[in-house]
Backbone as JSON Lines, residues from 0, in Angstrom:
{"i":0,"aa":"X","n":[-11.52,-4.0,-7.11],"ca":[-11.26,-2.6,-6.78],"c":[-11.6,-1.72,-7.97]}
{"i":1,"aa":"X","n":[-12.3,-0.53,-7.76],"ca":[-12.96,0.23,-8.84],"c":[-11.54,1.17,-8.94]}
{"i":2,"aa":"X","n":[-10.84,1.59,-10.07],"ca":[-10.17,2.81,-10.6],"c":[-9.87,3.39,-9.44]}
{"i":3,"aa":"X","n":[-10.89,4.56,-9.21],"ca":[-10.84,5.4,-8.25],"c":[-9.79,5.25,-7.25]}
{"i":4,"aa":"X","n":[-10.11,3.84,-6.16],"ca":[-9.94,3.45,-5.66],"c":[-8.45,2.83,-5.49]}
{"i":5,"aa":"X","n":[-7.88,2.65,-6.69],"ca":[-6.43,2.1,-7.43],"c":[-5.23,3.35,-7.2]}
{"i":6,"aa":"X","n":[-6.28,4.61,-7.64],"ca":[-5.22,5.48,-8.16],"c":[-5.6,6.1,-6.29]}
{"i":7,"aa":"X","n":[-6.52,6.27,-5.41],"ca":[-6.44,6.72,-4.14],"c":[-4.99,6.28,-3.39]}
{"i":8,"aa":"X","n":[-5.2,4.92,-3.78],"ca":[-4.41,4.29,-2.71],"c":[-3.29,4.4,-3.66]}
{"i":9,"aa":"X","n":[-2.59,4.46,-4.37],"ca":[-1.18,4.41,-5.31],"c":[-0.82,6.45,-4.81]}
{"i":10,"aa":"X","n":[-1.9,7.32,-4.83],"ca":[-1.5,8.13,-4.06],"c":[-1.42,8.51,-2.63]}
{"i":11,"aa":"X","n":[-1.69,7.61,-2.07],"ca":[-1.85,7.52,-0.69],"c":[-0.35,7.0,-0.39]}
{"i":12,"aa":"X","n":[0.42,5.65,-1.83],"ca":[1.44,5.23,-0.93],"c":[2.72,5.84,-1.19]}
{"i":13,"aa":"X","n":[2.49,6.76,-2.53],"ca":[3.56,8.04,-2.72],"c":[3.74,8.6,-2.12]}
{"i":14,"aa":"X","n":[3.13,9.2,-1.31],"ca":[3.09,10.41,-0.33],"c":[3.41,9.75,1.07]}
{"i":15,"aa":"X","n":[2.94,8.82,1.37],"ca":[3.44,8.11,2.52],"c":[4.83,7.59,2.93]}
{"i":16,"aa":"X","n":[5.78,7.47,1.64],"ca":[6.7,7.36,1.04],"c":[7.89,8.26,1.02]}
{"i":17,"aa":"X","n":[7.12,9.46,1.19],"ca":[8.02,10.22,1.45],"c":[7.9,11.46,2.67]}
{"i":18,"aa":"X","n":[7.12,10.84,3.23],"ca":[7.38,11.09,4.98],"c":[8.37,10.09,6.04]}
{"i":19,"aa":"X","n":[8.68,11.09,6.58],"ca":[9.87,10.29,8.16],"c":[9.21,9.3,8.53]}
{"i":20,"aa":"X","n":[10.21,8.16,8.83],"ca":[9.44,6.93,9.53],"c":[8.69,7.78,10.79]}
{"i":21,"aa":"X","n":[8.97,8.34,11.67],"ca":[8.37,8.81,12.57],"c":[6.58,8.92,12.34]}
{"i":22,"aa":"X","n":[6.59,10.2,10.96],"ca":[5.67,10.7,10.38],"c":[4.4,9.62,10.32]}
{"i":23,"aa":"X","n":[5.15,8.25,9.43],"ca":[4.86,7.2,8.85],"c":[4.2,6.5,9.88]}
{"i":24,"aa":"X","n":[4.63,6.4,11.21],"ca":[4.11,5.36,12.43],"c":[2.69,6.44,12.86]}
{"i":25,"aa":"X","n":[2.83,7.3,12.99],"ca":[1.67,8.47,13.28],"c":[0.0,8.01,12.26]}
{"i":26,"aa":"X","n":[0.95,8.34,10.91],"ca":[0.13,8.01,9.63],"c":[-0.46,6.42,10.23]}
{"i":27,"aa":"X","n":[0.49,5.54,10.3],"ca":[-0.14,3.87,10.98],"c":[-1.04,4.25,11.81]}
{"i":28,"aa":"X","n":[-0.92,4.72,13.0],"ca":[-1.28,4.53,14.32],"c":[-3.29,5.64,13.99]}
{"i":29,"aa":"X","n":[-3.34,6.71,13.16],"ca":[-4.13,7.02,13.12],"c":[-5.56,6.34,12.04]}
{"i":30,"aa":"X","n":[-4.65,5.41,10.63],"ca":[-5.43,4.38,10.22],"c":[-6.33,3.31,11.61]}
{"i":31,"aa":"X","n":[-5.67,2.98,12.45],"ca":[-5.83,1.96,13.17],"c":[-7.32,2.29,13.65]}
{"i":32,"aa":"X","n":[-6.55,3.62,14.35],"ca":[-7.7,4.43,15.37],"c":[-9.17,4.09,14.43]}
{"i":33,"aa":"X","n":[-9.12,4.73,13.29],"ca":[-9.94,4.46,12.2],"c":[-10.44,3.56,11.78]}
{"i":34,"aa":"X","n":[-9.78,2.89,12.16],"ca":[-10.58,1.48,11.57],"c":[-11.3,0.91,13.02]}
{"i":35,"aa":"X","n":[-10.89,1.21,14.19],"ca":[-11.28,0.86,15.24],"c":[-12.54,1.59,15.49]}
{"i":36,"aa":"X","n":[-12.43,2.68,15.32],"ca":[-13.96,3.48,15.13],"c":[-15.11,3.79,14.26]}
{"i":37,"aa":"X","n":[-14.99,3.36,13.1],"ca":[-15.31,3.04,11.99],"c":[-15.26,1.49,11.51]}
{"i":38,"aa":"X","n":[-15.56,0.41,11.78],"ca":[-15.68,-0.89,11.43],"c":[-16.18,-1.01,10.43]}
{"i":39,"aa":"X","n":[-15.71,-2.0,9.09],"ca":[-16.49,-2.21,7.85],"c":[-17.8,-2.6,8.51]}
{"i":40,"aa":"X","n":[-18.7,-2.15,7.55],"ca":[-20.25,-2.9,7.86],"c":[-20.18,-3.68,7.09]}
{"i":41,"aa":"X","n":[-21.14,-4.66,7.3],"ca":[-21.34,-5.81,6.6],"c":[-22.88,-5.43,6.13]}
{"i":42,"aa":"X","n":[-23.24,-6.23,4.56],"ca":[-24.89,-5.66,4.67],"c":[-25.31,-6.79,4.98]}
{"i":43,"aa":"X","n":[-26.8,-6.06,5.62],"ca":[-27.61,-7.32,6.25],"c":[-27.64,-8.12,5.48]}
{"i":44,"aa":"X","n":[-28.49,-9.33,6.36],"ca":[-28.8,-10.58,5.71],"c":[-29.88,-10.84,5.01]}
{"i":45,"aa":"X","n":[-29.71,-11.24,3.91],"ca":[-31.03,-11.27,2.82],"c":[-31.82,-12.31,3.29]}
{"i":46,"aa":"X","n":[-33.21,-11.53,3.32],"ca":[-34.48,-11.69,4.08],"c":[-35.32,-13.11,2.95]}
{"i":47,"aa":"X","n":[-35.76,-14.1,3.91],"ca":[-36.39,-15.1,3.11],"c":[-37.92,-14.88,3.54]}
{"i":48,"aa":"X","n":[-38.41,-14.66,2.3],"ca":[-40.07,-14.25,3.08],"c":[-40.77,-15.82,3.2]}
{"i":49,"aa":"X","n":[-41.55,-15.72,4.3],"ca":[-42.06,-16.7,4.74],"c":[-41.57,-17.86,5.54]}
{"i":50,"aa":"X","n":[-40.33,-17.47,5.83],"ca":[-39.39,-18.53,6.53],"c":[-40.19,-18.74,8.15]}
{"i":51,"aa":"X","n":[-40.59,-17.97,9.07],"ca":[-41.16,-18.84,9.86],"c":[-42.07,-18.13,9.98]}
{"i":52,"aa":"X","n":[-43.17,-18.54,9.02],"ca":[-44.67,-17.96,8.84],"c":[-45.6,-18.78,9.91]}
{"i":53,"aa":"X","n":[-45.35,-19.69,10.05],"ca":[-46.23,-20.64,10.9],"c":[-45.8,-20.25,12.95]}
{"i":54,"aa":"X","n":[-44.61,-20.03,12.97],"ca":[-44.19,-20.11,14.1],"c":[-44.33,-18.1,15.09]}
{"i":55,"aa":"X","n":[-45.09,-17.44,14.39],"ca":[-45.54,-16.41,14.97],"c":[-46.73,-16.67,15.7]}
């Protein structure tokens, strides 16, 4: 994890912290959505040149 990234989320869980559980399940429920619509990408697959040169 880069810095940035350390201190995002350490302020992400202060503040989360001090919202109503209510607030807090909202805050959950709209990560989710997010992640459901937004999926990590994966990067492609590194390309082997010449792998089936014969079979075109």
């Amino acid at each position: 994890m880069t810095s940035q990234v350390v201190d995002t989320t350490s302020e992400l869980i202060a503040k989360l912290q001090t919202l109503a559980p209510e607030q807090q399940q909202q805050v959950l429920d709209f990560v989710e959505f997010l992640a459901q619509k937004y999926p990590p990408t994966q990067p492609p697959e590194k390309r082997i040149p010449d792998l089936n040169q014969r079979e075109i």
